[in-house]
C-alpha positions in Angstrom: -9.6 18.9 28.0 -7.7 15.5 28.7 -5.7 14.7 25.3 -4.6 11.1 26.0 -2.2 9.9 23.0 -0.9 12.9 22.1 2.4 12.0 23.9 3.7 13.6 24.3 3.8 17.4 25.1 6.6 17.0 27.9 8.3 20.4 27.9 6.4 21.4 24.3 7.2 24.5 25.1 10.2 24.0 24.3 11.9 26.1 27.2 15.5 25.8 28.5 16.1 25.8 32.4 17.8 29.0 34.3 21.5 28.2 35.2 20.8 27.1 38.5 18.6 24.5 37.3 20.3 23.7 34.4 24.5 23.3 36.5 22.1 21.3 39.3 20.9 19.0 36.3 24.6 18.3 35.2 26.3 18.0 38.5 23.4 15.9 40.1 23.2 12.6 40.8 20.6 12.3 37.6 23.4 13.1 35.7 25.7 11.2 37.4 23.8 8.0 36.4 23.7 9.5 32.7 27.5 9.4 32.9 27.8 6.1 33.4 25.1 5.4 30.3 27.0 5.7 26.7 24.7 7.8 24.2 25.3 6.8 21.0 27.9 4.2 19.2 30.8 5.7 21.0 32.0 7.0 24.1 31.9 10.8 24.5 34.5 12.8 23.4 34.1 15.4 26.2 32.0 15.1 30.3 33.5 18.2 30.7 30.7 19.7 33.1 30.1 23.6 31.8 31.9 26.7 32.8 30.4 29.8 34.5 31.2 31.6 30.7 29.2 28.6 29.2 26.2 29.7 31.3 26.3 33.0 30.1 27.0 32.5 26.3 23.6 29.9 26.6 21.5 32.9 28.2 22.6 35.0 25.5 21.5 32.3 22.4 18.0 31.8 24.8 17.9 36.0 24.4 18.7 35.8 21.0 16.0 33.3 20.0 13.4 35.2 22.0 14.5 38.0 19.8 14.0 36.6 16.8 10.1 35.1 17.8 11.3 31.4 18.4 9.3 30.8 21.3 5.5 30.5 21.6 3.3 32.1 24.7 2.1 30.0 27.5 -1.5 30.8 26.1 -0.4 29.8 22.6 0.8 26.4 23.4 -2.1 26.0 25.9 -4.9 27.1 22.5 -2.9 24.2 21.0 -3.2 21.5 23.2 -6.6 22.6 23.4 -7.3 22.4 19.6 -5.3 18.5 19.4 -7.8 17.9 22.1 -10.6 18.5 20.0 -9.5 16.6 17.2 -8.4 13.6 19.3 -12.1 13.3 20.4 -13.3 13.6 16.5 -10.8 11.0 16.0 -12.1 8.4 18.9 -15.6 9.3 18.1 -15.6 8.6 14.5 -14.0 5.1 15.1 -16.7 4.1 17.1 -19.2 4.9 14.7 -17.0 2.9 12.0 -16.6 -0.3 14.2 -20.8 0.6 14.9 -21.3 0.4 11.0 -19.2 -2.7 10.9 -22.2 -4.4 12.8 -20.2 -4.3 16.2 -21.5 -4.3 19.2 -21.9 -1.1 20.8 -20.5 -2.2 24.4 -17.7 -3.4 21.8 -17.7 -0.2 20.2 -17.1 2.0 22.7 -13.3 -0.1 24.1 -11.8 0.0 20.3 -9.5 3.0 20.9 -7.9 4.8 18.8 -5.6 7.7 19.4 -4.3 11.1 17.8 -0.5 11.4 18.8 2.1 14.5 17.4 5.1 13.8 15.9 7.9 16.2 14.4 8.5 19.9 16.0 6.2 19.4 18.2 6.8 16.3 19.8 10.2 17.3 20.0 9.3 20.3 21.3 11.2 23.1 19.2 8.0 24.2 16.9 7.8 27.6 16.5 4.5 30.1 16.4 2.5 30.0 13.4 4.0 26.0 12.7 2.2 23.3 11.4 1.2 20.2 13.9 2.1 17.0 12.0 -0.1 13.8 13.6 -0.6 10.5 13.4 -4.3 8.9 13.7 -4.0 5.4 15.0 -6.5 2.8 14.5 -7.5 -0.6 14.9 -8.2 -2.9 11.9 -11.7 -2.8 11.4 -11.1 1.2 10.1 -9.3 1.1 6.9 -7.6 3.9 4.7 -11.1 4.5 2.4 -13.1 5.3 5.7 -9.9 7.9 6.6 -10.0 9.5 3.4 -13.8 9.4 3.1 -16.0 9.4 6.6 -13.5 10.9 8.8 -13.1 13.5 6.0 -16.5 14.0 5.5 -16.6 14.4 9.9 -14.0 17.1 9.7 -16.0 19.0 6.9 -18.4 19.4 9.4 -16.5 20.2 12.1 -16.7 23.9 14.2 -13.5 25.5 13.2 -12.1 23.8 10.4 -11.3 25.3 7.5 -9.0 24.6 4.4 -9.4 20.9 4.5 -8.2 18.8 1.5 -6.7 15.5 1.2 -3.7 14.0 -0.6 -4.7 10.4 -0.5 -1.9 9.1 -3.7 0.7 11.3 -2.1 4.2 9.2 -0.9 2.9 9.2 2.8 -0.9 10.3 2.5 -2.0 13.1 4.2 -5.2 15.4 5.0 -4.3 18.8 6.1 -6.6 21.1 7.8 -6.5 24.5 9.4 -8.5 23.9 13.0 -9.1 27.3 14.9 -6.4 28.9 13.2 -3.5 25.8 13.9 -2.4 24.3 10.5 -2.2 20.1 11.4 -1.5 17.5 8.8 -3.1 14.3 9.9 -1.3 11.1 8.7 -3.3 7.4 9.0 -1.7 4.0 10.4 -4.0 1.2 10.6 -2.6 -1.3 13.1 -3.2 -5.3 13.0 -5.0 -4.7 16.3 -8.7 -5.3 17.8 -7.9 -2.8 20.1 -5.8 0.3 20.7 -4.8 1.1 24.2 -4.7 4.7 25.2 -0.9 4.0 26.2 0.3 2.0 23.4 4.1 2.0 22.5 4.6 2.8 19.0 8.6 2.1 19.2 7.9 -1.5 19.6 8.9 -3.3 16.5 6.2 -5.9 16.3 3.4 -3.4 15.7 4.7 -3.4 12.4 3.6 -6.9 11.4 1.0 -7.5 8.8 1.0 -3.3 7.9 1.4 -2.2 4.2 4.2 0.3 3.3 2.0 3.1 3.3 1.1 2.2 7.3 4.9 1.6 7.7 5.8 5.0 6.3 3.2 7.0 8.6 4.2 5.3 11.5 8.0 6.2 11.1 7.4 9.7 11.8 6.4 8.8 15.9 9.1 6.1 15.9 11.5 8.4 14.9 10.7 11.2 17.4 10.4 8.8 20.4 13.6 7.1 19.2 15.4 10.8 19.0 14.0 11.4 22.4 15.2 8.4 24.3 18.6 8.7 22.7 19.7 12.4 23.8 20.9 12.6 27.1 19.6 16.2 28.1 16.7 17.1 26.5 16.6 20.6 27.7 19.7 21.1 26.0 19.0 19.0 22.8 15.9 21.4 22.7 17.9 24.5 22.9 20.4 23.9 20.5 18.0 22.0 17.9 16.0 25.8 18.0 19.3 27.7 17.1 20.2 24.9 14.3 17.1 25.4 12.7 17.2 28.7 12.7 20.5 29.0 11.1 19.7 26.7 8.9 16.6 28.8 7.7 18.5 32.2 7.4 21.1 30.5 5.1 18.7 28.7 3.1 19.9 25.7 3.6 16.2 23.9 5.6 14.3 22.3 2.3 14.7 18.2 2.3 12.5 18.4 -1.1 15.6 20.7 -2.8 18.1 18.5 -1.9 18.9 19.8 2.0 18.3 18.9 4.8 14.8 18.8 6.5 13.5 19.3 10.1 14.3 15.5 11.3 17.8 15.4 9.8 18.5 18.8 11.4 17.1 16.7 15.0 19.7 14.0 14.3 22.4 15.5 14.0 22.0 17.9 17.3 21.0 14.9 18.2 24.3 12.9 18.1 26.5 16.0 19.3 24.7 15.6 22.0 25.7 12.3 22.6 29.3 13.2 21.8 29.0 16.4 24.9 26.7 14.6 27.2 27.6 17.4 29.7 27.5 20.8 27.2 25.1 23.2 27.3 23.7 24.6 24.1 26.3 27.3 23.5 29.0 24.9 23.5 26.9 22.5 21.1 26.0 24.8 18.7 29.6 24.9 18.0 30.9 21.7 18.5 28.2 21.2 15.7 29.4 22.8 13.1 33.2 21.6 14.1 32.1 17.9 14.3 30.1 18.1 10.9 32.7 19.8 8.9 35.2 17.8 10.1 32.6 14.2 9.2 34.2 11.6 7.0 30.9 12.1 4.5 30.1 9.9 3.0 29.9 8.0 6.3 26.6 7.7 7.7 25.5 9.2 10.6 24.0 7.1 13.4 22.6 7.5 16.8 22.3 3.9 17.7 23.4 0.2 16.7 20.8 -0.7 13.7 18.4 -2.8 14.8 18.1 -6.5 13.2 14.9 -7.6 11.6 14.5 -9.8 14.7 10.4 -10.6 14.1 11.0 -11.3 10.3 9.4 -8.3 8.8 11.5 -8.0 6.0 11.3 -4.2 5.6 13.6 -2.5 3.3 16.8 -0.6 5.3 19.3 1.4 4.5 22.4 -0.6 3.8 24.8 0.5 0.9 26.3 -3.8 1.3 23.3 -4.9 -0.2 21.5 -2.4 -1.7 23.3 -0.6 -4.4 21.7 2.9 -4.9 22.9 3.0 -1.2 26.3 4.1 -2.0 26.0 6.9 -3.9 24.3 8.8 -1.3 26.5 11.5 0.0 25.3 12.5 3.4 23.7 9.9 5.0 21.7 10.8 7.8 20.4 7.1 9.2 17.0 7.2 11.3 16.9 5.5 14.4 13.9 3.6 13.9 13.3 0.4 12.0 13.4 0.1 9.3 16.3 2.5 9.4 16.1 4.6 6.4 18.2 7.6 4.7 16.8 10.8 5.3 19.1 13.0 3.1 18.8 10.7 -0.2 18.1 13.7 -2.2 21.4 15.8 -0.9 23.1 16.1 -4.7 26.8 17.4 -4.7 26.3 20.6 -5.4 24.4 20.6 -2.3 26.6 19.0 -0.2 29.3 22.1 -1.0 27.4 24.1 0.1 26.5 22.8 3.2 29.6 21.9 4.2 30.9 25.9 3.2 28.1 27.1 5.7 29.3 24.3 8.5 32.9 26.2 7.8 31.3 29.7 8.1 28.9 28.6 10.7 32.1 27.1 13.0 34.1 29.9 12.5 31.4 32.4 13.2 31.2 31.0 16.7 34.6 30.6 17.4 34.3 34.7 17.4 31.0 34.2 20.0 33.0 32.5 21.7 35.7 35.2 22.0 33.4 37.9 22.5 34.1 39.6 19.0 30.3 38.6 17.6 27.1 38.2 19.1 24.6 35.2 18.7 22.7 37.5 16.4 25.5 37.6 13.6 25.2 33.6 13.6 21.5 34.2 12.0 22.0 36.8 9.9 20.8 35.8 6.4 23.5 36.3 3.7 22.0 37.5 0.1 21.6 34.2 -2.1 21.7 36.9 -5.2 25.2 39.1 -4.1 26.9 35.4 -4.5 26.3 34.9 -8.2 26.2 36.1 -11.4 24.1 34.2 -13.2 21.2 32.3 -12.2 18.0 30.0 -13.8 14.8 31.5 -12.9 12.0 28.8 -13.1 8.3 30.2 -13.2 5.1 28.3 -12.3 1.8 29.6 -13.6 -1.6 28.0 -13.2 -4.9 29.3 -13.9 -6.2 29.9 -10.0 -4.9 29.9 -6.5 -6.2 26.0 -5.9 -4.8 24.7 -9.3 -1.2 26.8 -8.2 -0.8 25.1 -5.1 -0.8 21.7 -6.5 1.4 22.9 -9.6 3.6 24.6 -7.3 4.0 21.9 -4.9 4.5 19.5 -8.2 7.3 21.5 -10.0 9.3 22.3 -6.4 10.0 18.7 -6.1 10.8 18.2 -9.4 13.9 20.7 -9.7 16.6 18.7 -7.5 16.5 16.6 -10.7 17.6 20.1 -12.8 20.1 20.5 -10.0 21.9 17.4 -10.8 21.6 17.5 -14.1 23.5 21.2 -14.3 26.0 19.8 -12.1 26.7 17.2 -14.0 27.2 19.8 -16.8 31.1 20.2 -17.6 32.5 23.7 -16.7 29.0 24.0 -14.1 31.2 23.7 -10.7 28.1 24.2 -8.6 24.0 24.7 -8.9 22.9 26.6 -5.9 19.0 26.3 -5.8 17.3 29.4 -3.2 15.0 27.4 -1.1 12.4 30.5 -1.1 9.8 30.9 -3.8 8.6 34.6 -5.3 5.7 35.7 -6.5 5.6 38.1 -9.3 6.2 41.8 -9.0 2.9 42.2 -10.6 0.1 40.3 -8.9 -2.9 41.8 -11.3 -1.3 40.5 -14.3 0.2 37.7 -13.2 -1.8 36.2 -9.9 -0.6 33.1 -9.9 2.9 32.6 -10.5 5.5 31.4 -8.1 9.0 31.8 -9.1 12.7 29.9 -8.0 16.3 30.9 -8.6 19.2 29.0 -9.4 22.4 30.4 -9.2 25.7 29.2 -11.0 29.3 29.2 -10.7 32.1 28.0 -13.1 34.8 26.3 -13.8 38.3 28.5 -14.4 38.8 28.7 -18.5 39.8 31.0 -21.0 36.6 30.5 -23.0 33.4 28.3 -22.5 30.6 27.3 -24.5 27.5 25.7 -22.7 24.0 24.5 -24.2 21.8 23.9 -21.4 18.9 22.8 -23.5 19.0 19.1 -22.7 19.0 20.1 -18.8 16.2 22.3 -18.9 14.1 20.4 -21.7 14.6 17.3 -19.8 13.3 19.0 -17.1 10.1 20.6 -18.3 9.2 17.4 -19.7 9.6 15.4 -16.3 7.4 18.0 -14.7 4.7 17.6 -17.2 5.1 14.1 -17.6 4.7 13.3 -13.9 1.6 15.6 -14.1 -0.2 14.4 -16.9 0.5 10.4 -15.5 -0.9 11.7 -11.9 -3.7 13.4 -13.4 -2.3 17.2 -11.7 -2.1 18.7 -15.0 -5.0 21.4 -15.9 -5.2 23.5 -18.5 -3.0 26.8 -18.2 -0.5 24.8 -16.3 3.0 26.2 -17.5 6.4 25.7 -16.1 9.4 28.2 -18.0 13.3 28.6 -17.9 14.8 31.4 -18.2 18.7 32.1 -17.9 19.8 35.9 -16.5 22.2 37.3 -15.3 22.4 39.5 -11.4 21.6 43.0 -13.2 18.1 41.3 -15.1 17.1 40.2 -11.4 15.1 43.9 -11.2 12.7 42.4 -13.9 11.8 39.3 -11.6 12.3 40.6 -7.8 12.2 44.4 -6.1 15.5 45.8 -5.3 15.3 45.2 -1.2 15.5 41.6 -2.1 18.2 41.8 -4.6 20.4 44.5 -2.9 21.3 45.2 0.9 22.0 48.4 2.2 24.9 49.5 2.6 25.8 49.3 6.0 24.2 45.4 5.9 26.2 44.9 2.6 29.4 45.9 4.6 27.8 43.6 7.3 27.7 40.7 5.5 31.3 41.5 3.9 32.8 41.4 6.9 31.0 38.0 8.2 32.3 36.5 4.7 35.8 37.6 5.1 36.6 36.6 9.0 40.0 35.1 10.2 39.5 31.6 10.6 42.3 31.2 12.5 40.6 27.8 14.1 39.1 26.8 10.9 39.9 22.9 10.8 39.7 23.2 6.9 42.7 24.3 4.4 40.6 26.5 2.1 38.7 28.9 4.5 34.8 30.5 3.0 36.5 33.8 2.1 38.6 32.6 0.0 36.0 30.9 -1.8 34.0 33.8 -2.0 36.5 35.8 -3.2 37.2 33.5 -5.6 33.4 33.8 -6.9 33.5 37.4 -7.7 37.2 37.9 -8.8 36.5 35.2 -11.7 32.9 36.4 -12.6 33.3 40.0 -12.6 34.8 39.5 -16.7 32.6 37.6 -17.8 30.5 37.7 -21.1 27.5 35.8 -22.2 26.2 35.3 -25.6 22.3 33.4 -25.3 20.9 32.5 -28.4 16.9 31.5 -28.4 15.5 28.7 -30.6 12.3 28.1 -29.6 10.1 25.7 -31.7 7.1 23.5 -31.2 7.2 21.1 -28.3 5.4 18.2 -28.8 2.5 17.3 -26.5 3.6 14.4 -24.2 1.9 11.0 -23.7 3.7 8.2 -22.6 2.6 8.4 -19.3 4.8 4.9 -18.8 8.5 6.5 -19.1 9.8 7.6 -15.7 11.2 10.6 -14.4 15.2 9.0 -14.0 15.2 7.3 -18.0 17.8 9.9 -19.4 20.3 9.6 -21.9 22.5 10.9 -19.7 23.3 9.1 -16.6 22.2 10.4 -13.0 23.5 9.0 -10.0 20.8 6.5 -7.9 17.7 7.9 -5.8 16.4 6.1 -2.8 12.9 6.8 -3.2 12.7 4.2 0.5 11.9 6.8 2.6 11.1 10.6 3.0 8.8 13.0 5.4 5.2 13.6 4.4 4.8 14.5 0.0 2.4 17.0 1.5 4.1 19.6 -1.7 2.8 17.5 -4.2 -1.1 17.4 -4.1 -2.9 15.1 -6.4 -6.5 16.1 -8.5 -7.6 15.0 -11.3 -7.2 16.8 -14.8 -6.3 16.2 -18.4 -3.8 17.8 -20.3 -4.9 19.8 -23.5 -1.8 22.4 -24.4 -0.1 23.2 -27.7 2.3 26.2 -28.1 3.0 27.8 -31.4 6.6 28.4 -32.9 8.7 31.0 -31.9 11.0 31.8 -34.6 14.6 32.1 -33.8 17.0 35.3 -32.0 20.0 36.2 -31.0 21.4 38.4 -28.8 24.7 39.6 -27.2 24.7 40.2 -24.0 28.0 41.8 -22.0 28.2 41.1 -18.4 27.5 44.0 -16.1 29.9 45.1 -13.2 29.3 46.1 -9.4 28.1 49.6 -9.8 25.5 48.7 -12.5 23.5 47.1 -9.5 23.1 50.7 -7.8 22.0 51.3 -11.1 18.0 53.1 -10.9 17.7 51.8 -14.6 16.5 48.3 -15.0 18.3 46.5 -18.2 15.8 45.3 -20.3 15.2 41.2 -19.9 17.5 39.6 -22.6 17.5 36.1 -21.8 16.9 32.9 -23.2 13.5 31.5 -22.4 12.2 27.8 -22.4 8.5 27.3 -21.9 5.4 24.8 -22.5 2.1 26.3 -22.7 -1.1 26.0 -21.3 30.5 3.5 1.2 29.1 0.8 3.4 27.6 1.3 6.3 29.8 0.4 9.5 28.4 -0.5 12.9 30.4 2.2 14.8 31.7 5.8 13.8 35.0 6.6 14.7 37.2 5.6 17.6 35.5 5.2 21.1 37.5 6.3 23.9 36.2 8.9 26.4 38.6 12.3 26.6 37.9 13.9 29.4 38.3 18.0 29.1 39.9 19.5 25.9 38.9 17.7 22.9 40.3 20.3 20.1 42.8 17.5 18.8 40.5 14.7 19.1 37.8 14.9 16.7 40.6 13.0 14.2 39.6 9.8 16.1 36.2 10.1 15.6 36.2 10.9 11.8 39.7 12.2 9.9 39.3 15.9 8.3 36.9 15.7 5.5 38.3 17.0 1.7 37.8 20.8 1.6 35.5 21.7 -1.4 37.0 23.3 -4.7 38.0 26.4 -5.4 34.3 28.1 -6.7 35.2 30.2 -10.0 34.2 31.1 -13.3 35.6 31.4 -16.9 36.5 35.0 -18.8 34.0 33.8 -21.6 30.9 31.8 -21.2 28.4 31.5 -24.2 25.1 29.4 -22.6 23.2 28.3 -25.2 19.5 27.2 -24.3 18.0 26.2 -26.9 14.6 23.6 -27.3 14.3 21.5 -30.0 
């Protein structure tokens, strides 16, 4: 089945070339044209053509990634195309039965267009099996956004082959998603000021922009973004390539969540993106390290761009990023710019913590394959998944219940993209050096008793003092009551709804997670010592990972924590007017301009009916346990604390811009200088956390 508009599947598949191919593609005359075209802001630092070894070391990443499931069959991707096929039809049809209900004639009708067209993974060609499909229906403007959300809703409910369709029409960008033949596909909605829409109609052109509301604008910047990404690498084969290993990393370090404060799939694409620009020549071994050397070695907060930002030539007068005029601009602290206007931030939410710790796994990730490289490691090392709980010693576990499976999804979705705001709150926190959130929820250990729970941790580290004192009950409390007040003023809330804090320390994990998730083995625990503790002799940073590490559980192994509980009434909240950022206590600026698809946060309608009785006051002492208590087959019993509620200015160019031709090791100073290596992570001797709510 023909699939016009879905753009768009050019080398979906997402496979790299052999060798031969891929050494003809960089020493022919194609390339040699490419040579002569500057990718990016600035010259390359390297058209260095690849090395026989550079060859080999890319075979063995492809290998890898096969490995590890990263590419899809040839009869996958066909079932696919197949499936977008299908729906592109249900899409063309049901517009001409709206423009035939809008008294049209039918000769009329049947020339209005209309297309389906694939943004994201897909479009870029790097999805894996099992992903999602995100799309874009585009229509003319005789279909509005109540006949998306209503007819063409009611179209795909009677559909063949689709099942779990639901819509999330007051969501940031508003979706549907729906699982067709087995594919998952969110469908997003752009109504353009058009009579018609032509089967091969540009979406990167600026002007269709005119007379479109912001939620059209948003939907739209998803397409404009890939196209843009795709027309500014300069070997897409290789951007492909090395875009699947990023992301995979990025997943197995827990570090892929742009609604936690990380990065998400098209910052990831941007990035690769401009490295690519930098080593027009490279193949994706050499990228993948050159990444992690050029990001770690960024002048953050300078943004990251992939092209000259476009001026507003046709008068639209669209909000862009631009830290000069707009002053929440400036505090963000990685900005990733898109390509597309209007150019936006897509790493707003990065907090500090966060950035620490991304910039620790650039430094890990860099040195890691500067060991590929010399043949002491293999690609598989590089995706290894470190344990997020053998790195602290305390943590915040945050538990969502609902009353059923349909209300837990949207409570879920609700309270995940609420805890970046805990995040910066903690880490605002004197003596709270870092807030590590784990991007991966938990169910309970129990599903009969508790079905519908999903669980995330939050680990801690600490300033260096002889004795320390915290009272995380404004944190946490301000917290809850964001949640609930955002779902009470949405209508999400239902009764039975509950969001809870708990603070525990590593040996009270047992009472939240099974042990093969808490605890390697040990042969992987002496695995993942040794990745944590390699020379990094090329490291361009002062303070290498180990040391930091080291630093972790030297400090924390003494420490000793007194939690005292007073739990009292909380009182049922109304003001549905007071926003989630008023706070007594400051918080640093949130660009809410831009951001991928709010599919997490699912709207409904509800009414909030909860009260919770008092709790009268305890005490405990608590002493800290060591290593060996974690081989431990006894579980302590859970003493923790509980809180619950029942039922820089933008520049035009990056760095210098002069083309080196071979070795760059010493250049990377002229395209940014060294960026400031993060603290020391360490902890006090004596920590009493109080969390109380008043």
């Amino acid at each position: 089945m023909a699939v016009s508009g879905i753009g768009l599947l050019q080398g979906a598949n997402g496979r790299s070339v052999s060798p031969s191919q891929m050494q003809a593609h960089t020493t022919g005359p194609s390339s040699l044209q490419q040579q002569s075209k500057m990718f990016g802001l600035t010259s390359p630092l390297s058209l260095s053509p690849p090395q026989p070894e550079d060859f080999e070391q890319t075979k063995k990443l492809k290998e890898t990634l096969e490995h590890h499931g990263y590419f899809e069959t040839e009869e996958q991707l066909q079932k696919r195309i197949f499936v977008l096929g299908k729906l592109n039809e249900s899409v063309r049809q049901w517009i001409r039965d709206v423009a035939l209900m809008r008294n049209m004639p039918p000769s009329v009708a049947e020339t209005v267009g209309g297309h389906l067209f694939t943004f994201g993974s897909f479009r870029l060609g790097v999805h894996t099996r099992g992903a999602d499909i995100d799309t874009l229906c585009v229509a003319p403007r005789h279909v509005t956004r109540h006949d998306f959300f209503t007819s063409f809703f009611e179209m795909l409910k009677e559909t063949p082959g689709v099942q779990d369709l639901h819509s999330i029409e007051e969501a940031f960008v508003p979706v549907i998603k729906l699982k067709f033949d087995g594919i998952e596909i969110d469908v997003l909605f752009a109504r353009l000021a058009l009579q018609t829409v032509s089967e091969n109609i540009e979406l990167r052109d600026d002007r269709l922009l005119k007379n479109l509301d912001t939620k059209c604008v948003r939907s739209l910047n998803g397409c404009r973004v890939t196209d843009e990404i795709l027309h500014l690498v300069p070997n897409r084969d290789s951007f492909r390539l090395t875009l699947r290993a990023i992301k995979l990393w990025a997943k197995s370090h827990g570090i892929y969540s742009n609604i936690l404060g990380f990065l998400g799939g098209v910052s990831w694409a941007m990035l690769v993106a401009r490295v690519c620009q930098l080593y027009p020549n490279a193949l994706p071994s050499t990228l993948c390290q050159k990444f992690f050397r050029v990001f770690l070695k960024w002048e953050w907060p300078k943004p990251v761009l992939l092209k000259q930002p476009v001026d507003d030539k046709h008068n639209l007068n669209l909000t862009v990023w631009d830290p000069r005029a707009n002053v929440p601009d400036r505090f963000h602290m990685m900005p990733i710019i898109t390509p597309a206007y209007p150019q936006q931030n897509s790493t707003y939410n990065v907090s500090t913590s966060n950035k620490l710790i991304l910039l620790d796994e650039f430094e890990r990730g860099f040195t890691m394959t500067e060991q590929i490289t010399q043949r002491k490691l293999d690609w598989s090392s590089l995706f290894e998944s470190p344990n997020f709980f053998l790195k602290y010693r305390h943590f915040i576990v945050l538990k969502a219940t609902a009353t059923d499976e349909e209300h837990q999804l949207k409570w879920t979705g609700l309270v995940e993209s609420k805890i970046r705001l805990l995040v910066m709150n903690l880490e605002k926190t004197p003596y709270i050096k870092l807030a590590h959130v784990n991007p991966c929820s938990y169910n309970s250990m129990d599903p009969e008793a508790e079905p519908n729970v999903s669980m995330w941790f939050i680990g801690m580290a600490f300033e260096k003092s002889e004795s320390l004192n915290l009272d995380l009950t404004y944190d946490i409390q301000f917290f809850t009551e964001s949640v609930y007040r955002h779902a009470v003023a949405t209508q999400i809330y239902k009764e039975g709804m509950k969001v809870e804090a708990k603070h525990v320390k590593r040996k009270q994990l047992c009472n939240y997670l099974p042990a093969s998730i808490t605890k390697l083995p040990k042969k992987s625990q002496e695995a993942n010592l040794q990745a944590l503790t390699i020379a990094p002799a090329a490291s361009p940073t002062n303070v290498s990972v180990s040391q930091r590490r080291t630093s972790i559980e030297s400090n924390e192994s003494n420490i000793s924590i007194s939690v005292s509980q007073d739990m009292m009434k909380v009182k049922q909240i109304t003001d549905h007017s007071l926003s989630d950022s008023q706070s007594p206590r400051s918080i640093s600026p949130i660009s809410n301009s831009i951001g991928p698809p709010a599919c997490h946060t699912p709207e409904s309608t509800g009414k909030r009916e909860h009260e919770q009785d008092d709790v009268p006051e305890k005490k405990r002492k608590l002493s800290m346990c060591d290593d060996e208590s974690l081989n431990s087959p006894k579980c302590p019993d859970e003493n923790s604390s509980s809180l619950s509620s029942g039922d820089s200015q933008s520049s035009g160019k990056q760095g210098g811009s002069s083309v080196i031709q071979g070795n760059d090791s010493n250049d990377l100073n002229d395209l940014t200088s060294p960026t400031t290596t993060s603290k020391q992570m360490s902890v006090t001797k004596n920590v009493n956390i109080k969390l109380k709510l008043k």
